[in-house]
C-alpha positions as CSV (number, residue, x, y, z in Angstrom):
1,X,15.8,-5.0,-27.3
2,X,18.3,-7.7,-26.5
3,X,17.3,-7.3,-22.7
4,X,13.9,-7.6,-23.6
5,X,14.3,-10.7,-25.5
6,X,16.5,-11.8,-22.6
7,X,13.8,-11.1,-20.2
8,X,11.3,-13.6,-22.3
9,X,13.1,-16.1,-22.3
10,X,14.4,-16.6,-19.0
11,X,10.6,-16.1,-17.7
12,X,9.3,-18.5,-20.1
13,X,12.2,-21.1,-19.0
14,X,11.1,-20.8,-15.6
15,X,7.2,-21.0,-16.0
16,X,7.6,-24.1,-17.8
17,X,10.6,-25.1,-15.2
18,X,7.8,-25.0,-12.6
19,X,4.6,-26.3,-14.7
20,X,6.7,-29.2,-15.9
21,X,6.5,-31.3,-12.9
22,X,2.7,-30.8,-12.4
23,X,1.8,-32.1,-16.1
24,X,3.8,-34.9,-15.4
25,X,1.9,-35.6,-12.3
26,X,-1.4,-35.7,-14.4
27,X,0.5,-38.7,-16.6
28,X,-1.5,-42.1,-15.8
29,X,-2.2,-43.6,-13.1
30,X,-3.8,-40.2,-11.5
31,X,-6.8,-40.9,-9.0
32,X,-10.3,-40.6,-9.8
33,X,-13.8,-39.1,-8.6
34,X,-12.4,-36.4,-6.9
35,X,-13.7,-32.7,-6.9
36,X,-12.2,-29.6,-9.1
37,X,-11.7,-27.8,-5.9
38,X,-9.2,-30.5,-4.4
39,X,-7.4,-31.2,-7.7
40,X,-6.7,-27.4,-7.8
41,X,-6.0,-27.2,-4.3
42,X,-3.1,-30.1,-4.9
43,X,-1.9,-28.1,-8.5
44,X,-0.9,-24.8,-6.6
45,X,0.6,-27.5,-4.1
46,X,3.0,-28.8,-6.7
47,X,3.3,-25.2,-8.3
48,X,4.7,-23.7,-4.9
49,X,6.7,-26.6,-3.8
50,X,8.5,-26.3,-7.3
51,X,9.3,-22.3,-7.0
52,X,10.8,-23.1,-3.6
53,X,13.1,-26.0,-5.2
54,X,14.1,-23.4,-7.9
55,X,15.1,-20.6,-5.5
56,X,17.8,-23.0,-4.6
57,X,19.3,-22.4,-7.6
58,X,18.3,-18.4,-7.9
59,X,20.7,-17.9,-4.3
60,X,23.4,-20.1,-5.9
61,X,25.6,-17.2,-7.3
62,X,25.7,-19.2,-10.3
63,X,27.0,-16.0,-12.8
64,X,25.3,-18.1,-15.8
65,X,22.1,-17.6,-14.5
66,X,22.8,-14.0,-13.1
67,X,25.0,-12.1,-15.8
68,X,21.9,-10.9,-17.6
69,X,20.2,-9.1,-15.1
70,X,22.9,-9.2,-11.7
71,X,22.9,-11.2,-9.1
72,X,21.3,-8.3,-7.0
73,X,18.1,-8.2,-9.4
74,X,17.9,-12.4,-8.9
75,X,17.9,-12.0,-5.2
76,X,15.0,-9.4,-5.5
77,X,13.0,-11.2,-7.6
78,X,14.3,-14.3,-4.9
79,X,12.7,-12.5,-2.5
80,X,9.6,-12.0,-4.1
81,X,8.7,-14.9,-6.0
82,X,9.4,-16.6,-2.8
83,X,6.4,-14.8,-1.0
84,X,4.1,-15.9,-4.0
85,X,5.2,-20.0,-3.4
86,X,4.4,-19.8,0.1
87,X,1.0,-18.1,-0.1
88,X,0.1,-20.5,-2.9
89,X,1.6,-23.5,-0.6
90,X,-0.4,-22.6,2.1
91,X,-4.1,-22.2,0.5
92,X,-3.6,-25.6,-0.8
93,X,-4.8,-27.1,2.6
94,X,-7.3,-24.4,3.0
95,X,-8.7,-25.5,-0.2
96,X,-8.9,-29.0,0.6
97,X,-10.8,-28.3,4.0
98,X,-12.9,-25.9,1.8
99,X,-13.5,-28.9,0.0
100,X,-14.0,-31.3,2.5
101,X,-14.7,-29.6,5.8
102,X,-14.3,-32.5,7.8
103,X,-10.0,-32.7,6.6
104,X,-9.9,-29.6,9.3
105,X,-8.9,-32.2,11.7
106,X,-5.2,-32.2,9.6
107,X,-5.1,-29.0,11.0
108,X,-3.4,-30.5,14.3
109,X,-0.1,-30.1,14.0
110,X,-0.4,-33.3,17.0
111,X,-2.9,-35.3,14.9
112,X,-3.2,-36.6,11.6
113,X,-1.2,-38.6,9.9
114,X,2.5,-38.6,9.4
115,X,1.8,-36.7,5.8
116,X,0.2,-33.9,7.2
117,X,2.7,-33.8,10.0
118,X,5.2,-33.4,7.4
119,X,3.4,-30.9,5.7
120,X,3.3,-29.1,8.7
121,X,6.7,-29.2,9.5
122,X,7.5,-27.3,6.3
123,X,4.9,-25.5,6.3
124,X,6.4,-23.9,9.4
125,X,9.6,-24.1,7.8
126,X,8.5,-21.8,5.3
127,X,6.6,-19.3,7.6
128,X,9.9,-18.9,9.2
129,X,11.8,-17.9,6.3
130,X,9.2,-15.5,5.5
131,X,9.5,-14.0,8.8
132,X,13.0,-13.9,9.6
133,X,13.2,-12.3,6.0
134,X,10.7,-9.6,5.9
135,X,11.6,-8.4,9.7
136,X,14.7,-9.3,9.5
137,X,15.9,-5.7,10.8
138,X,12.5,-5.8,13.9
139,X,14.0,-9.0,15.2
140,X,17.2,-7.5,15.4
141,X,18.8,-11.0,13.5
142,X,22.1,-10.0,12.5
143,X,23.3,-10.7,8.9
144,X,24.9,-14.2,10.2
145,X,22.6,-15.4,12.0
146,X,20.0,-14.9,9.4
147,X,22.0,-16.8,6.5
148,X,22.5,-19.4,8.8
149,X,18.7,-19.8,9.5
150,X,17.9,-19.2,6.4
151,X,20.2,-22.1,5.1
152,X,18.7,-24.2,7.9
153,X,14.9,-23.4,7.1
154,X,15.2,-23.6,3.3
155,X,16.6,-27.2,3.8
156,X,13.8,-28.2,5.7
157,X,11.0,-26.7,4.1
158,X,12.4,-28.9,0.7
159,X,12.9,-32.2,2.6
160,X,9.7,-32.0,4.3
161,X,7.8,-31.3,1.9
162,X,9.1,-34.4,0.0
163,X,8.3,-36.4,2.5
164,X,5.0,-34.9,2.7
165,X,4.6,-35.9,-1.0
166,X,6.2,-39.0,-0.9
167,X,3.4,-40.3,1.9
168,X,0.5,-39.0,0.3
169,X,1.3,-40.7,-2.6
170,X,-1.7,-39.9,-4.5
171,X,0.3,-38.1,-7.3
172,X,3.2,-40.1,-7.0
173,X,2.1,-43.6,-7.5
174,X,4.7,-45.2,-9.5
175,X,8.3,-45.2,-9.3
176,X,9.7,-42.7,-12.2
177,X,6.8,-40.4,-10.6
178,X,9.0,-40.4,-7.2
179,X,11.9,-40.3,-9.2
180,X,10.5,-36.8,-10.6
181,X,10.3,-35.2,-7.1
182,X,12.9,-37.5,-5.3
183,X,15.8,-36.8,-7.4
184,X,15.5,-32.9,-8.0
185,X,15.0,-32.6,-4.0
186,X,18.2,-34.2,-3.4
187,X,20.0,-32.4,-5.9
188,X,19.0,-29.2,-5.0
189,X,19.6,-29.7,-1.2
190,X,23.1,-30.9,-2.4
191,X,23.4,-27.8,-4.2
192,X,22.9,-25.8,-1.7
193,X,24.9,-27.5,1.0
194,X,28.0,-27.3,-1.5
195,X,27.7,-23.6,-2.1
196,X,27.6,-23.2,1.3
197,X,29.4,-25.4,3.1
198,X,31.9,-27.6,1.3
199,X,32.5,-25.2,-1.5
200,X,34.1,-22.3,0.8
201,X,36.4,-25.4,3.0
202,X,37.2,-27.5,-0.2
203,X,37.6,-24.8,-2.9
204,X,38.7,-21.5,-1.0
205,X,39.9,-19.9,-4.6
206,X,42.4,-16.8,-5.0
207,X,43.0,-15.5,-1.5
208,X,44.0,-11.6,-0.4
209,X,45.6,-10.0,2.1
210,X,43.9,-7.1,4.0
211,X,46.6,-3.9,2.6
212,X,45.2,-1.3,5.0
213,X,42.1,-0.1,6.7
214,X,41.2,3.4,6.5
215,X,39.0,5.3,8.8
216,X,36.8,7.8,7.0
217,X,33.9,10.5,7.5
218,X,30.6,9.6,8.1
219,X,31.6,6.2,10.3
220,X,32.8,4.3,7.2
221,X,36.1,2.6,6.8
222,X,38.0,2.1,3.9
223,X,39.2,-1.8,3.0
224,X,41.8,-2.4,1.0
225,X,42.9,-5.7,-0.1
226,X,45.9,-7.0,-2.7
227,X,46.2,-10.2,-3.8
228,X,48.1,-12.9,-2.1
229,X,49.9,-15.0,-4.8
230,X,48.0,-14.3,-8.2
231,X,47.6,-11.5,-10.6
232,X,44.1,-10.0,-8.9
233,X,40.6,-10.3,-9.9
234,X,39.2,-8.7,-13.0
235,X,35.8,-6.9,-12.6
236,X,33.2,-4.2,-14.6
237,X,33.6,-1.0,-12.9
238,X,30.4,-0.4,-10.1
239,X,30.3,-4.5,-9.2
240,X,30.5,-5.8,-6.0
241,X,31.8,-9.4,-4.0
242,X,30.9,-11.1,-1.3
243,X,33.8,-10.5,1.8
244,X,35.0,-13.2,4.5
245,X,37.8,-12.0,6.5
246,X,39.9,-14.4,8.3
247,X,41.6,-17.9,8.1
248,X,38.2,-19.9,9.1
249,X,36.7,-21.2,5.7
250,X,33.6,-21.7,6.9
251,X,31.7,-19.4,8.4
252,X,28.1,-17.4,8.1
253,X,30.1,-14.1,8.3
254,X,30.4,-13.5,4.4
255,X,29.0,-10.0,3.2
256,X,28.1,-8.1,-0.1
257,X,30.3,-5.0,-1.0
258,X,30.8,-2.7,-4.1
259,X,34.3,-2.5,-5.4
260,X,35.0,1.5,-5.2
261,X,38.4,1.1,-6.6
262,X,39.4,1.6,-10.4
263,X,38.9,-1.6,-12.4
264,X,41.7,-1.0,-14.4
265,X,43.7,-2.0,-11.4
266,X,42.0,-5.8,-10.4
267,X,45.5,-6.0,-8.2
268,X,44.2,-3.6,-5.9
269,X,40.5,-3.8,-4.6
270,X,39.1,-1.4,-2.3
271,X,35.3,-1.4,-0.8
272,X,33.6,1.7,1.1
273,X,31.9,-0.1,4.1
274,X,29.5,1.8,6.6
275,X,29.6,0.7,10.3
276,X,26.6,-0.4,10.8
277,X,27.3,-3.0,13.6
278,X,27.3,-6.9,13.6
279,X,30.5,-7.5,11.3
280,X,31.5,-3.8,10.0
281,X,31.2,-2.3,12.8
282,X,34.7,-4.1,13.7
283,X,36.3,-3.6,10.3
284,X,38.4,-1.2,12.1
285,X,40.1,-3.6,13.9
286,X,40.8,-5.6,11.5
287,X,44.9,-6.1,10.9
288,X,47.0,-5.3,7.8
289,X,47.8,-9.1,6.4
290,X,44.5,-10.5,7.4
291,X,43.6,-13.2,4.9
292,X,40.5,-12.4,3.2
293,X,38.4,-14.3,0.7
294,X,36.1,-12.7,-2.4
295,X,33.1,-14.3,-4.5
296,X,32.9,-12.4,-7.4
297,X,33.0,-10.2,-9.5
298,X,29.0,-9.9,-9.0
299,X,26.5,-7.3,-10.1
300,X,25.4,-5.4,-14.0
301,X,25.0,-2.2,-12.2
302,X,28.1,-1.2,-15.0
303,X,28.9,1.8,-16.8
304,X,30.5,-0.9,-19.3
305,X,27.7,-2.7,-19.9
306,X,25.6,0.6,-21.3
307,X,28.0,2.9,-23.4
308,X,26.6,6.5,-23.9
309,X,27.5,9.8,-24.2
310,X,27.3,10.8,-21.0
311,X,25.9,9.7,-17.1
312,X,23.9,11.1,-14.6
313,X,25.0,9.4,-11.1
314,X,22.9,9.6,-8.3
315,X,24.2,8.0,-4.8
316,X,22.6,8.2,-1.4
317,X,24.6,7.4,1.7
318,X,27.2,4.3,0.7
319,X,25.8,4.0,-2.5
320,X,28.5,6.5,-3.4
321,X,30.8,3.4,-3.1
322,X,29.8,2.0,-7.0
323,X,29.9,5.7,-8.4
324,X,33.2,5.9,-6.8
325,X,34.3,3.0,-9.2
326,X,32.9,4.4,-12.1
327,X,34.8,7.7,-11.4
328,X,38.1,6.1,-10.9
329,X,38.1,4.0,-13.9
330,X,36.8,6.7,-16.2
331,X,40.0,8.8,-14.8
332,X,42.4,6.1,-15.6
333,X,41.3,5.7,-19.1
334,X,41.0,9.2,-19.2
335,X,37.6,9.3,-20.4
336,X,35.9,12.7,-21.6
337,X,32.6,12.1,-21.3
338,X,30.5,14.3,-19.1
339,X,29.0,13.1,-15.9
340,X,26.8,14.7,-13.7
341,X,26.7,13.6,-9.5
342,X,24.2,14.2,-7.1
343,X,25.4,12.8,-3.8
344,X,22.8,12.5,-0.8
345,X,22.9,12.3,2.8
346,X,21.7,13.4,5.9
347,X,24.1,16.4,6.7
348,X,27.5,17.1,5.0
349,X,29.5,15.9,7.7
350,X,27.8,12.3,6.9
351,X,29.3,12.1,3.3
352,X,32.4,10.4,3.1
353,X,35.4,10.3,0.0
354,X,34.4,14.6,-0.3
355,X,38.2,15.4,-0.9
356,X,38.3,11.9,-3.3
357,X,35.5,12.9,-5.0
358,X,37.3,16.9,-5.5
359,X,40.1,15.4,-6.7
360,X,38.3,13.7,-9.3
361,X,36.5,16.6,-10.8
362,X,40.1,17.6,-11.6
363,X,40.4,14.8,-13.7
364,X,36.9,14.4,-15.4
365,X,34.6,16.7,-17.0
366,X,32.5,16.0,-13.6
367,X,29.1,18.5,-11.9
368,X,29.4,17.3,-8.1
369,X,26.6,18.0,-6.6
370,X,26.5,17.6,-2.5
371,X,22.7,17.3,-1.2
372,X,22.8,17.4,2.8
373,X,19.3,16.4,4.0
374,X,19.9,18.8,6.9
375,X,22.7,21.4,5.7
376,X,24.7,24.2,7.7
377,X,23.1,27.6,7.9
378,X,25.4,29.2,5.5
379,X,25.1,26.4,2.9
380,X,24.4,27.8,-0.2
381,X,24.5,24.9,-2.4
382,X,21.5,22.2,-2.6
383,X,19.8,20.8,0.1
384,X,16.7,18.6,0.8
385,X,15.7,15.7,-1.5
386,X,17.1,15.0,-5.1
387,X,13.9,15.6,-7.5
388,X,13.2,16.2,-10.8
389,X,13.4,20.5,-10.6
390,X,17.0,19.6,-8.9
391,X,18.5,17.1,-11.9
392,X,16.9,20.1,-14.4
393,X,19.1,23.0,-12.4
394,X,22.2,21.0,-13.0
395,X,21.8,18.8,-16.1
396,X,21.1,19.7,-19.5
397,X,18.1,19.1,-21.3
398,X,19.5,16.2,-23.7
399,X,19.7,14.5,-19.4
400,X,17.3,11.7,-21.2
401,X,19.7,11.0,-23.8
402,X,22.1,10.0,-20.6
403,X,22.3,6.6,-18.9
404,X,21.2,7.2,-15.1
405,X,22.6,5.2,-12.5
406,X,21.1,5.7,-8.8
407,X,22.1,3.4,-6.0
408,X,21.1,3.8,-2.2
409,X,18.5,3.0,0.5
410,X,15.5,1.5,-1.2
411,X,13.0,4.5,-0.3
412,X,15.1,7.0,-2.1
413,X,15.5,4.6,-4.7
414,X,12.0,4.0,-5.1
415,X,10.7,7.9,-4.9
416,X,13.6,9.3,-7.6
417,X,12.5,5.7,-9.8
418,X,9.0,7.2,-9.9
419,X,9.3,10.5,-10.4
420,X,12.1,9.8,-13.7
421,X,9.5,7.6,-15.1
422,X,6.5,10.1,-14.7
423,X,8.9,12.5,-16.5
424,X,9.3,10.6,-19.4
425,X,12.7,8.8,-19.1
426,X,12.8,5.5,-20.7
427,X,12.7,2.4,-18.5
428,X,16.2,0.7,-20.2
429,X,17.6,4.8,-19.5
430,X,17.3,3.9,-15.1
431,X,19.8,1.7,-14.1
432,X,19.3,1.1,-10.0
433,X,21.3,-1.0,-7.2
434,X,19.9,-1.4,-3.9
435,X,22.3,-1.6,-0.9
436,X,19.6,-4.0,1.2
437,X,19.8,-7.7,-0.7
438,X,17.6,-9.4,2.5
């Protein structure tokens, strides 16, 4: 129930976080004699301008704003909500030439005035976000490169659109009116400038040293960092941080990882990273005493954070990395509890941390359950995809009584998220983290 009553009120903040600015737009002086159509074309102009500005502060990292829910759910619903302020941003000029046919003219990006040429400037700034997010992956833009054009996009989309406001003018026809637009826009670009640039060159916080890097099956590598100086970073077993390895403090190559270490021990961290090109794929390379950098603790995927009497895990691929923590600090506070695994992957061979994970099961009252996509021809064990009959063969029935946990790629995810629900298992029971935040 408190989750619920979470969820109301941060939707209700932000609905009227975003309707505030148009009411006060409709405060006299407003013009007159115009048409429904064009006042409702310039509403959903405000109303999408102002979801942009907030998603400045939804990809701030703020933990205030993201403890609730985890940092990874904001950036979803980022992602989203995002989509929804550009499409309603960009019928609000196709509602004024539905309006007024002869305003297609402001459709030349070369003509017009210098309004609509600031309109279309972020107009295509937005576009390009949209773009560069959704095919990230078919434009082959590598996780750097993206932030940094992301960073560079998002800024322009907010100052040009300002502008675009200020020179029309219509709704902005006094000073505090200018003030209501003006001052946010500044602050937010500021905000997100500071979180970006100046905070990681000014304010580089508790440093580490790379310990060791550990070649594992399946092309993943094992990172290991210690602190350098201080007592280590406290964290909810199955969180992650964002990584930046080296002595440059600013610089776009900062990425996401789950802690797969015990957090009973914040003095030693250790991630499970795939090689997947761009910046893991030369993790390996990487030497002992490297400085590294971490932002975090970040996430609610947490054992922690929902007590029961016993969990189902269910990792695909990497996503064993967050069940990995889970297991390691239930073994060092020797906790009883039954837990069930199902680990997924395309062939055995693929699955790293096997002899970890054996070693375990020693220690915990722990069902391991290895599911190759693709198994040897005398496997005997499962095989295939993780479905409902599968949990049923391995878990007993009081399974919806457990907390689940399932992390991997989104399509495995989103099939096992389906097929839980149709069976009856409570929403607040399915606890998910997707590895693929853009």
């Amino acid at each position: 129930m408190n989750r619920i009553v979470s969820g109301i009120v941060w939707v209700t903040l932000y609905l009227v976080i975003i309707m505030v600015p148009l009411f006060l737009m409709l405060i006299p002086p407003v013009p007159t004699g115009r048409s429904f159509l064009l006042e409702f074309s310039v509403a959903l102009g405000f109303v999408g301008l102002t979801q942009i500005a907030v998603q400045f502060i939804l990809i701030s990292r703020f933990k205030a704003f993201s403890a609730p829910y985890g940092i990874d759910i904001i950036l979803h619903f980022h992602r989203q909500i995002a989509l929804v302020a550009i499409g309603l941003i960009l019928l609000h000029p196709i509602l004024i030439i539905v309006d007024t046919p002869s305003r297609i003219k402001l459709l030349n990006p070369l003509g017009g005035n210098w309004a609509s040429k600031s309109a279309w400037i972020s107009t295509f700034c937005l576009v390009g976000l949209a773009v560069t997010s959704l095919f990230r992956k078919e434009l082959r833009l590598n996780y750097e490169w993206w932030r940094l054009i992301h960073i560079i996009l998002g800024v322009g989309a907010v100052v040009f659109a300002q502008i675009h406001v200020t020179m029309a003018g219509l709704y902005t026809n006094t000073l505090w009116k200018h003030a209501v637009w003006a001052v946010p826009a500044v602050f937010l670009v500021a905000l997100i400038l500071f979180m970006r640039v100046l905070r990681p060159a000014l304010f580089p916080g508790n440093t580490w040293k790379v310990a060791e890097v550990r070649p594992e099956e399946g092309d993943c590598v094992t990172l290991v960092l210690e602190p350098d100086g201080h007592a280590g970073m406290s964290f909810l077993p199955g969180q992650f941080a964002w990584i930046t390895l080296g002595e440059r403090r600013f610089t776009m190559q900062e990425n996401p990882f789950s802690m797969m270490s015990s957090a009973n021990r914040p003095q030693r961290l250790e991630f499970g990273i795939k090689e997947v090109g761009d910046f893991t794929g030369s993790l390996r390379d990487v030497a002992p005493g490297t400085r590294a950098r971490i932002d975090g603790p970040h996430g609610a995927f947490s054992i922690d954070r929902y007590p029961a009497v016993g969990y189902v895990f269910i990792a695909g691929g990497i996503g064993i990395t967050p069940m990995l923590s889970f297991l390691n600090t239930m073994a060092d506070r020797r906790d009883p509890r039954p837990i069930a695994l199902f680990y997924a992957d395309k062939s055995l061979d693929a699955m790293p941390y096997q002899e970890e994970l054996e070693k375990l099961g020693d220690q915990l009252d722990l069902e391991l359950t290895l599911v190759p996509e693709n198994p040897p021809e005398d496997w005997e064990g499962e095989s295939g995809m993780i479905d409902w009959d599968m949990l049923e063969r391995h878990v007993p029935k009081e399974l919806i009584q457990r907390e689940l946990f399932i992390c991997g790629p989104p399509p495995m995810i989103s099939a096992l998220h389906g097929t839980l629900k149709e069976m009856g298992v409570h929403e607040e029971h399915i606890h998910l983290e997707l590895f693929d935040l853009v």
